[in-house]
C-alpha positions, 0 to 999 in steps of 0.5 A: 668726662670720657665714658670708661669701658671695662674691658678684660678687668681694666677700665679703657676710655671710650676715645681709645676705643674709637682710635683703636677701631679707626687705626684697625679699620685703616690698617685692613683697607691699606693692607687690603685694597694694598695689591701685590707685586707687580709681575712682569708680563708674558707674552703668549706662546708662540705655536710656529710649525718649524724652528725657523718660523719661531725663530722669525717671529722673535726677530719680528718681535724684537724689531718692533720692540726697538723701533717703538721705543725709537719712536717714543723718545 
């Protein structure tokens, strides 16, 4: 025989009740430890003293973006 429980006016099995705190406890940890979307990152801000060293510096950037990937294969 399973334990009855009564809960709200209605008698409940005692195997229901742990299925329900084991489905509530995994839905929590999955939703929780879950994390969100993954944001692409940024880089940091480019402080140059003139237009053309900013403009220097992402070029540089870019080129060593490309021949890294060149290298990776």
């Amino acid at each position: 025989m399973v334990a009855m429980y009564t809960i709200f006016g209605r008698q409940v099995g005692s195997h229901h009740l742990a299925m329900g705190v084991l489905a509530t406890l995994f839905t929590g940890s999955y939703i929780g430890f879950g994390g969100g979307s993954k944001k692409a990152t940024q880089a940091p801000p480019i402080n140059a003293s003139s237009p053309d060293e900013a403009d220097f510096i992402q070029n540089f950037l870019k080129q060593a973006d490309a021949s890294e990937k060149a290298a990776k294969h």
